[in-house]
N, C-alpha and C positions, 0 to 999 in steps of 0.2 A: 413458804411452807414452814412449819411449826417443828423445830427439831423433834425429835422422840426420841424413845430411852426404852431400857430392859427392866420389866418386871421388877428385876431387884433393887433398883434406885430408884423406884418410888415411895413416896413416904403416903399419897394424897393423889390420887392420877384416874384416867381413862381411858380404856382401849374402845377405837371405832365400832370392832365387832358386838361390843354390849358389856364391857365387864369392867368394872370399877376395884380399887385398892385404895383403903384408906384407912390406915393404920392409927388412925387418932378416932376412929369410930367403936361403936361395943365391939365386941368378938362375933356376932352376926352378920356385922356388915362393913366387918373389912375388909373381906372379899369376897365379892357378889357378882351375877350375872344377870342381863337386864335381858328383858324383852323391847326391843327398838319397832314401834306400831307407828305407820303413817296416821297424822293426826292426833295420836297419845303422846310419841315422844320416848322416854325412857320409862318404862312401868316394868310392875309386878317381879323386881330382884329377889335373888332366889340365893341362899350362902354357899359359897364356894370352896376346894380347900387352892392353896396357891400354887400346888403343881398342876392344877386343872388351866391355870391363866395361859393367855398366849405370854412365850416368853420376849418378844422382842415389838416395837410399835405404838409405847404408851405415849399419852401426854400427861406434864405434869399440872395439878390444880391446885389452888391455896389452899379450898377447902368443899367440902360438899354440903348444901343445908340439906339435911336429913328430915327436917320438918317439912320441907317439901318434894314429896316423892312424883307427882306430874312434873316432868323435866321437859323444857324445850327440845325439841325433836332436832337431834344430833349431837347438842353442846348440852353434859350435862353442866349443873350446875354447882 
């Protein structure tokens, strides 16, 4: 199993539940909440503020391509 980490040591990361932080993205979508659809994957993020995030349970990611919003269903990308 894949350590995880607190909300606040994330620079680039994503929670199971649907919610992404990535602090190297605009101010829209640094933190965001995803709709998780069988068959879609991760769609239709919606902006966040950071005390709405779960605080504990992130993984961390190098980076998110934001040019591609259909994300494989569970790993975003």
């Amino acid at each position: 199993m894949d350590q995880t980490f607190n909300a606040v040591e994330i620079e680039v990361g994503f929670h199971p539940s649907g919610y992404r932080i990535d602090k190297t993205a605009s101010a829209m979508n640094r933190y965001t909440q995803w709709n998780i659809v069988p068959g879609r994957g991760w769609c239709d993020p919606k902006p966040v503020c950071f005390h709405s995030l779960p605080p504990k349970g992130w993984f961390k990611k190098d980076r998110f391509d934001w040019d591609e919003i259909h994300v494989l269903e569970g790993v975003p990308s």
